[in-house]
C-alpha positions as CSV (number, residue, x, y, z in Angstrom):
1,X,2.6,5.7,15.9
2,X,0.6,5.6,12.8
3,X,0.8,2.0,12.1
4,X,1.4,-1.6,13.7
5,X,5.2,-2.1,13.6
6,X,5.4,-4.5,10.8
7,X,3.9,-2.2,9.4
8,X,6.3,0.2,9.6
9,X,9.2,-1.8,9.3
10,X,7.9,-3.0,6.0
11,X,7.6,0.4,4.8
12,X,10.7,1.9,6.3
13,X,12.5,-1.4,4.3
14,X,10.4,-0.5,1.6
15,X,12.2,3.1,1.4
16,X,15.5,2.1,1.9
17,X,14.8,-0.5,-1.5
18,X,13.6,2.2,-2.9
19,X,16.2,4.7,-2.5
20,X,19.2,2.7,-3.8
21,X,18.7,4.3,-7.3
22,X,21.9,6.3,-7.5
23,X,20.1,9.6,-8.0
24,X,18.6,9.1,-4.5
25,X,21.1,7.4,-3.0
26,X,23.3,8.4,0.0
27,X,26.4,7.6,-2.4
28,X,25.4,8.6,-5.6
29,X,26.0,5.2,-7.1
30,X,23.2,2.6,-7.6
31,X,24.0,0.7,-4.4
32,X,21.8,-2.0,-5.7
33,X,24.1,-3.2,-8.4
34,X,25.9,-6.2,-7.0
35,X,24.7,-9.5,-5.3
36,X,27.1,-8.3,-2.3
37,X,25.5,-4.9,-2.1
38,X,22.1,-7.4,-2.1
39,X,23.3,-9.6,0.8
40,X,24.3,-6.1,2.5
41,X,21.0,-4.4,2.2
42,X,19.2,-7.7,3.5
43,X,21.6,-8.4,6.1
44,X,20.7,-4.3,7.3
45,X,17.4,-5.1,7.6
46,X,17.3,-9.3,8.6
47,X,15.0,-10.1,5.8
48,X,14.3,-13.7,6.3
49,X,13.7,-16.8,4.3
50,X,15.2,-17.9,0.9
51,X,17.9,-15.6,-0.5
52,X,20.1,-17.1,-3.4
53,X,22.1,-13.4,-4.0
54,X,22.7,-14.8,-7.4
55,X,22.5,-12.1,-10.8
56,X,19.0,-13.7,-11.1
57,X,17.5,-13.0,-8.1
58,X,19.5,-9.5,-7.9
59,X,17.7,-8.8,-11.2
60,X,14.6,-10.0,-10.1
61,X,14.5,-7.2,-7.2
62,X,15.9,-4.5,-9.0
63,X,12.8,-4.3,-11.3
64,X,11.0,-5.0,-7.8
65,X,12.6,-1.9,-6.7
66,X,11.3,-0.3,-10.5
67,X,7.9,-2.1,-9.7
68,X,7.6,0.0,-6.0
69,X,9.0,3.1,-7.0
70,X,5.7,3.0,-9.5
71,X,2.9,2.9,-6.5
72,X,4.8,6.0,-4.7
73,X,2.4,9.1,-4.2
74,X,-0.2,8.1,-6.7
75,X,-3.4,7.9,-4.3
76,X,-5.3,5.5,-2.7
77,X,-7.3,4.5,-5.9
78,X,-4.1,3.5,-7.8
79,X,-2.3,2.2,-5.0
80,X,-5.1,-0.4,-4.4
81,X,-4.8,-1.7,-8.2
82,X,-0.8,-1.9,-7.5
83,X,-1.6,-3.8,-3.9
84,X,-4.6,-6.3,-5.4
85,X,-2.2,-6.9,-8.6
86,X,0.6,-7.9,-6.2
87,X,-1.4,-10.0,-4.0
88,X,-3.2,-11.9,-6.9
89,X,-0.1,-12.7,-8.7
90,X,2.0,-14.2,-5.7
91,X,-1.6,-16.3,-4.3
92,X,-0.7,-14.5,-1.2
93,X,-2.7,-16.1,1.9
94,X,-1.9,-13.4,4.8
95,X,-1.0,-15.6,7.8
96,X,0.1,-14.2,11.4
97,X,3.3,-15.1,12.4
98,X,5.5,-14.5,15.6
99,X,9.4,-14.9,14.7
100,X,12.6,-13.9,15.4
101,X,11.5,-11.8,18.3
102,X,9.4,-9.8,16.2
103,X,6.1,-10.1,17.2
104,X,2.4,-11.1,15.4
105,X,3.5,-10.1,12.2
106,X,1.7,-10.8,8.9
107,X,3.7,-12.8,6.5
108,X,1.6,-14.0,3.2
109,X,3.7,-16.0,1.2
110,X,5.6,-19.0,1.7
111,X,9.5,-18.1,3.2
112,X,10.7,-20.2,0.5
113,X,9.1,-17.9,-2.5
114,X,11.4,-15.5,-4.9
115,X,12.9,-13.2,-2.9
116,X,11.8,-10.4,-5.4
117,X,8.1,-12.0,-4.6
118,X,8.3,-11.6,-0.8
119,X,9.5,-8.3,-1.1
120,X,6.4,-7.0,-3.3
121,X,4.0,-9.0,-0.9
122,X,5.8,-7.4,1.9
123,X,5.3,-4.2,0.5
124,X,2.0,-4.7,-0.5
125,X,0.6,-6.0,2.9
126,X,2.4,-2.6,4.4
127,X,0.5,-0.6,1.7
128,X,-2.9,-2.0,3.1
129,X,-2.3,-0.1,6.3
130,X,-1.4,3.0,4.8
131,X,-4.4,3.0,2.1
132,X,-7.0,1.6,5.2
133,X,-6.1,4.4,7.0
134,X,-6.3,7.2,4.7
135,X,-2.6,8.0,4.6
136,X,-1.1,7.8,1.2
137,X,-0.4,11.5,1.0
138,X,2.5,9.8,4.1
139,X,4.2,8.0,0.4
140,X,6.3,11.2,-0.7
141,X,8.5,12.1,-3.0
142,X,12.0,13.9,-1.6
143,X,11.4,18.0,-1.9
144,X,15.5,18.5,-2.9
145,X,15.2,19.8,-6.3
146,X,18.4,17.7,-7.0
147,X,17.1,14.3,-5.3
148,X,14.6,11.6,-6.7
149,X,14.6,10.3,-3.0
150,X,11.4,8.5,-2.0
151,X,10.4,8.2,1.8
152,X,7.2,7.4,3.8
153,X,6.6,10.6,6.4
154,X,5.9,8.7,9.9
155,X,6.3,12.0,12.0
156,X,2.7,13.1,13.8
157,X,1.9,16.2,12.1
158,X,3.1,15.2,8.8
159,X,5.4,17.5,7.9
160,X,8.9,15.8,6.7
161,X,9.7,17.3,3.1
162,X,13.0,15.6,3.0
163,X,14.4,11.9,2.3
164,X,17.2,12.4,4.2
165,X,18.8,14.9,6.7
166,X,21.4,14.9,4.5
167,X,18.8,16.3,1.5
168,X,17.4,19.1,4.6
169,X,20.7,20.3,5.6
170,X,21.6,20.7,1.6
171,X,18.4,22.6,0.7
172,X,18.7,24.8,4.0
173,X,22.2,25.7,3.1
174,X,21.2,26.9,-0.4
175,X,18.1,28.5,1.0
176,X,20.5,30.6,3.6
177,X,22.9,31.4,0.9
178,X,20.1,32.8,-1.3
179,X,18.7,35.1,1.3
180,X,22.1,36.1,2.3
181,X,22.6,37.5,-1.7
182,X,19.7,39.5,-1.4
């Protein structure tokens, strides 16, 4: 393990939020673009606290998902600025909580804040972990040359190029195919 598992789960979440753009996207289709596919993506990962899944708040974390997509693989130095920027604008004070079966977790704003809000701190906090430890080169960008897939690499040796099996199997196929032409 390379982190706590909030940790983790905030950054796996993170990933997913990341990834419904449509041109990383399982589908193909922004699978972000309606309050149901909100409630469905929150449901999939049993974010808690205040969710109205209203067009305001589904607009509010779509350019949270534009806001995260912007501290992917840029390095420790700029991903600090993106952390300290979200922390200062929510007046997040980091608290330990144990919910829900969870665990000590680290929640750092108030359950009842903008859903958009929480999710930025949530990200944030994870992105603490990752910079402390020296592991932003983990925030990666998908290797498929036909995929703008984002996903954090949690294997030991660091060696995941791909979002998604689905994106590995694609590029291996095409790989084979091009060696079998030779």
């Amino acid at each position: 393990m390379l982190f706590t598992h909030d940790t983790e789960f905030n950054l796996t979440f993170l990933q997913a939020l990341v990834n419904t753009i449509a041109d990383a996207s399982e589908s193909g289709d922004d699978e972000l673009a309606t309050t149901e596919q909100l409630r469905g993506l929150l449901a999939r990962w049993k974010f808690t606290g205040r969710v109205d899944a209203d067009a305001h708040e589904l607009a509010e974390v779509r350019a949270a998902r534009d806001r995260a997509r912007e501290v992917w693989g840029v390095g420790d130095e700029q991903t600090v600025t993106w952390v300290n920027a979200i922390l200062e604008d929510a007046h997040a004070v980091p608290q330990l909580v144990d919910h829900d079966g969870l665990g000590w977790h680290i929640h750092a704003v108030d359950s009842g804040a903008p859903l958009a809000e929480r999710i930025l701190v949530e990200a944030a906090i994870g992105l603490i972990d990752v910079v402390r430890s020296g592991r932003t080169d983990r925030l990666r960008a998908c290797e498929a040359d036909d995929c703008e897939g984002l996903f954090v690499d949690l294997s030991k040796n660091g060696s995941k190029r791909f979002c998604s099996t689905r994106c590995g199997n694609r590029m291996a196929v095409r790989a084979y195919r091009a060696r079998a032409l030779d």
